[in-house]
C-alpha positions in Angstrom: 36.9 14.9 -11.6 36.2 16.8 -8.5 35.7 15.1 -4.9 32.1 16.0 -4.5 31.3 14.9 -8.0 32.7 11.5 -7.3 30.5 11.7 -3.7 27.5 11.9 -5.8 28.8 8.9 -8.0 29.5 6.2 -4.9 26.2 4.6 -4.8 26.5 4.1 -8.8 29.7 2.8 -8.6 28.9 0.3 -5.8 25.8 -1.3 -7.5 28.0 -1.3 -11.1 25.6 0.5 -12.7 28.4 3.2 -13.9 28.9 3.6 -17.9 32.4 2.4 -18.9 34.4 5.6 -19.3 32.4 7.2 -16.0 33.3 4.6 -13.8 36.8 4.5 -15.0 37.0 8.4 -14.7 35.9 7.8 -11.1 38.5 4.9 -10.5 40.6 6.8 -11.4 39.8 9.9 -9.0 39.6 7.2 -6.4 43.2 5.7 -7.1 44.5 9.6 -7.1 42.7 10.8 -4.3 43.6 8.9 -0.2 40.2 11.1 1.4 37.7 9.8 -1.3 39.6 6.4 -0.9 38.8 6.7 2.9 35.2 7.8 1.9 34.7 5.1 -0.3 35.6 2.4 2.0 32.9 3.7 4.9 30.6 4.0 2.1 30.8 0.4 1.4 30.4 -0.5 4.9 27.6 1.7 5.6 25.8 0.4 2.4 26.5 -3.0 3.2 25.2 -3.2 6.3 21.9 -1.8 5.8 21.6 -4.1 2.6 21.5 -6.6 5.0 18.6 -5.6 6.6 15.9 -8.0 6.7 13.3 -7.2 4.9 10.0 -6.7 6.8 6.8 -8.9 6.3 3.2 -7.4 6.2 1.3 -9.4 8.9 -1.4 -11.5 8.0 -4.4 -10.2 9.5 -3.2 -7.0 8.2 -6.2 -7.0 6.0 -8.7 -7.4 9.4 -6.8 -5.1 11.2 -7.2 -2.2 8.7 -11.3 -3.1 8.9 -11.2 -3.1 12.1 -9.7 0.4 12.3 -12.0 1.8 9.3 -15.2 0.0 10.9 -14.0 2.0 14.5 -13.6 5.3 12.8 -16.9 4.7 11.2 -18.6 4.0 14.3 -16.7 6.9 15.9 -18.3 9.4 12.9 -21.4 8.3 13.5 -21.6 8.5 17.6 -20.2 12.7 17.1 -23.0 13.2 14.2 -25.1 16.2 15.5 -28.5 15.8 16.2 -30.6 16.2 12.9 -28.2 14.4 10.5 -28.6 10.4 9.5 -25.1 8.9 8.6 -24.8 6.6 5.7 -21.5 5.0 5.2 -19.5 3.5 2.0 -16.3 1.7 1.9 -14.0 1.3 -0.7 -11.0 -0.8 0.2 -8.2 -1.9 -2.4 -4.8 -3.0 -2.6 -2.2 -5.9 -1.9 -0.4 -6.7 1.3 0.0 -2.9 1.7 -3.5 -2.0 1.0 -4.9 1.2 0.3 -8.0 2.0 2.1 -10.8 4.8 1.1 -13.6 5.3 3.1 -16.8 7.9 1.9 -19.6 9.3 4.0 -22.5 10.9 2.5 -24.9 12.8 5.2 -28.5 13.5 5.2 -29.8 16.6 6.5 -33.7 16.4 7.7 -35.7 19.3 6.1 -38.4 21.4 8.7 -41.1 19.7 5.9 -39.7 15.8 6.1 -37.7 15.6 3.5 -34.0 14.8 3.6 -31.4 16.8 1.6 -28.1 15.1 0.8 -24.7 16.7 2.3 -21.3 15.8 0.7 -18.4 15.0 3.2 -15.2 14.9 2.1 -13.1 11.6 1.6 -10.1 11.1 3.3 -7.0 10.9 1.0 -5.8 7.7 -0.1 -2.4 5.7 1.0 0.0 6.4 -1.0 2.5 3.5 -2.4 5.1 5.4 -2.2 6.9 6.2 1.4 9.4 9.2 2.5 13.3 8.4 3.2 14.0 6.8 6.6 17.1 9.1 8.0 19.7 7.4 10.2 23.6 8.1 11.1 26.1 5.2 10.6 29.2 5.4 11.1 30.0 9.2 10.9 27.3 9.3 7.5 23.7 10.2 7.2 21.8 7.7 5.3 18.3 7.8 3.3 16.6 4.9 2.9 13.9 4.6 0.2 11.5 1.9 -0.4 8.5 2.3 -2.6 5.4 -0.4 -4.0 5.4 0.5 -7.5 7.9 2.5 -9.7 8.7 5.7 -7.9 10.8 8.7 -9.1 12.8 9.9 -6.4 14.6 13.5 -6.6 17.5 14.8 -4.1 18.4 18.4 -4.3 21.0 20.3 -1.5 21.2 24.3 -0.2 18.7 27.0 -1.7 17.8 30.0 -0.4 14.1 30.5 -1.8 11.7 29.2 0.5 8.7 30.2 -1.3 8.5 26.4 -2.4 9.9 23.4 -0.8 12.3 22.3 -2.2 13.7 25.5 -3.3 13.9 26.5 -7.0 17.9 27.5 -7.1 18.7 24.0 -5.1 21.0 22.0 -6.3 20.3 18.8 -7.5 22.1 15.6 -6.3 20.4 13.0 -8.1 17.1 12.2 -9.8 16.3 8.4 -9.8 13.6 6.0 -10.2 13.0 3.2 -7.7 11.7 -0.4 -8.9 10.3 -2.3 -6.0 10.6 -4.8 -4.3 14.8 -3.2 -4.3 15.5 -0.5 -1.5 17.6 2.3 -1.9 20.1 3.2 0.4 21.7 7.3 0.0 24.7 7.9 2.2 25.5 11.7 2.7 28.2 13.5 4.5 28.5 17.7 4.8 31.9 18.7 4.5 31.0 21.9 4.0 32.0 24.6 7.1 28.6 25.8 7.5 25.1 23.6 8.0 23.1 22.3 5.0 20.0 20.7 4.4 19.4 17.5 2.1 16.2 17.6 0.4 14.0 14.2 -0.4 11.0 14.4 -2.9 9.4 11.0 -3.6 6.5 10.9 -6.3 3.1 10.7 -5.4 4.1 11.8 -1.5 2.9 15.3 -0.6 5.4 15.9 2.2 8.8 17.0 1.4 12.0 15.3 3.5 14.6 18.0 4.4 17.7 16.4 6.1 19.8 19.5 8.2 23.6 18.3 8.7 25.4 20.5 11.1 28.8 21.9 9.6 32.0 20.4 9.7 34.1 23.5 11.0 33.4 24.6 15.0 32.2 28.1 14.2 30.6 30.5 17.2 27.5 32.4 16.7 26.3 35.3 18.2 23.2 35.2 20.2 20.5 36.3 18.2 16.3 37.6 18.7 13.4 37.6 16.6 11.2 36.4 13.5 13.3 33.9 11.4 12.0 31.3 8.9 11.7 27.8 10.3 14.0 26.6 7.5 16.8 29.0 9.1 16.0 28.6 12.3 16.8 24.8 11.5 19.8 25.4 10.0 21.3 27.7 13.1 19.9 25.4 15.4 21.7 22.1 13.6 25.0 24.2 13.2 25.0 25.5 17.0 23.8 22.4 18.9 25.7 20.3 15.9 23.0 18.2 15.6 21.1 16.4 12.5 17.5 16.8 12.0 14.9 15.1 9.9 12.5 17.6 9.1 9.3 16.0 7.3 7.4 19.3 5.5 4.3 20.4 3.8 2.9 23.4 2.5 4.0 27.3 3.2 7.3 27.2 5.7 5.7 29.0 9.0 7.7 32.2 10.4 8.6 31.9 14.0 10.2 33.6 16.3 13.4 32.6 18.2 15.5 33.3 20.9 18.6 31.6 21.0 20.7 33.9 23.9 21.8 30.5 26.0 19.2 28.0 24.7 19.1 24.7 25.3 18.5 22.1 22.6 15.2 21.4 23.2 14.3 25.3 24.2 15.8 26.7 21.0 13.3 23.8 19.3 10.6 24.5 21.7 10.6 28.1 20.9 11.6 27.9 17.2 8.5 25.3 16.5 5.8 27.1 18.7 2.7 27.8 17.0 3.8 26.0 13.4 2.0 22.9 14.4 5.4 20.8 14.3 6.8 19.3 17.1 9.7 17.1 17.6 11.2 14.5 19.5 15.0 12.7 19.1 15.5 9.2 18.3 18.4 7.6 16.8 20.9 10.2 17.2 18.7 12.3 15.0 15.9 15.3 15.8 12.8 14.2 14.2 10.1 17.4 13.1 6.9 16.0 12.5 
């Protein structure tokens, strides 16, 4: 068995949900190999510790508090209506101690003879039940932490070079996993690759896709470079020269941009990379977070 292949096999192995003769083929890779040993054993910790996380309780008047908000918004809808229009609201509200709240508008438009005709609005998308990764370093790893309301299919895929689609078709996948609630899920991940990479996170029924950039682990120069690049790339140059890890969270076509990275900073080689995509980014953890 190779090293990355037993990588991909350490959560597995740690919750004992290996087959026999797989998790032997691993212990055995383990026992045989002293830098997956070493990996292993800061796996654990990592894992451990964010096991022990405590879990976090919905508030009580969450319920009033989410009313509050949709009754405001509401209010706020029918203060901008332009003159001429008569605002008729619905609510739909539904769910458990994480509701999921829909609220419908239907306008009126007054006729020049009286009559009103009807106008549809459109309804805001539903909460979903499911939520993206939270990203965080420990300990010299990136983690992924998962958590989901109902049964949730979870898909991790690495590199790619087709940005047509997010993730990209000819990414390679890591793992493919469903989540049962109320159990977290907790991916460690480490590039030891010489060049960056990016980690991507699909969760079911979530329309943004998570891509996790890990700077390379070999100190290689780059020559300043000038013009249109894909934000994707852009990421990945910016993460490899600033060695830096960024938690991109994505949706629809990947903007082109233009950069200039002849003796950027940090935050003007992000500044100039995300202007005009309608991303922006701030740093929190350790980590750059594109929103």
């Amino acid at each position: 068995m190779k090293c990355q292949k037993a990588k991909e096999l350490f959560s597995e192995l740690h919750e004992q949900t290996l087959s026999g003769g797989l998790k032997q083929t691993v212990e055995r890779h383990l026992f045989e190999c002293p830098v997956c040993q070493e990996d292993y054993r800061a796996f654990k910790v990592v894992y451990d510790q964010i096991g022990s996380l405590p879990s976090v309780q919905e508030p009580e008047d969450l319920h009033e508090r989410i009313m509050r908000r949709v009754d405001r918004a509401a209010w706020d809808r029918k203060q901008a209506a332009p003159a001429g229009f008569l605002w008729l609201r619905s609510l739909a509200f539904a769910g458990v101690a994480a509701a999921v709240v829909g609220v419908a508008y239907v306008g009126y438009k007054q006729l020049a003879d009286g009559t009103t005709q009807a106008v549809p609005v459109p309804v805001p998308a539903p909460v979903t039940q499911a939520e993206l990764p939270v990203v965080a370093r420990a300990n010299g790893w990136v983690t992924l932490q998962f958590t989901a309301r109902e049964s949730t299919e979870i898909l991790l895929r690495e590199g790619g070079s087709d940005y047509s689609a997010l993730p990209p078709e000819d990414a390679l996948q890591l793992q493919k996993r469903t989540l049962e609630p109320p159990k977290r899920l907790t991916i460690p991940h480490k590039n030891e690759g010489p060049r960056a990479t990016v980690v991507w996170a699909v969760v079911e029924g979530v329309p943004k896709v998570t891509a996790v950039f890990l700077p390379g682990a070999a100190d290689i120069g780059f020559e300043p470079w000038e013009g249109e690049v894909g934000l994707i790339e852009g990421l990945l140059r910016i993460c490899d020269e600033h060695s830096v890890i960024i938690d991109a969270q994505l949706a629809g076509a990947v903007p082109v941009s233009r950069m200039d990275s002849a003796g950027a900073s940090l935050q003007d080689a992000l500044d100039r990379l995300l202007d005009g995509t309608g991303y922006t980014w701030e740093e929190s953890g350790g980590v750059i977070r594109i929103r």
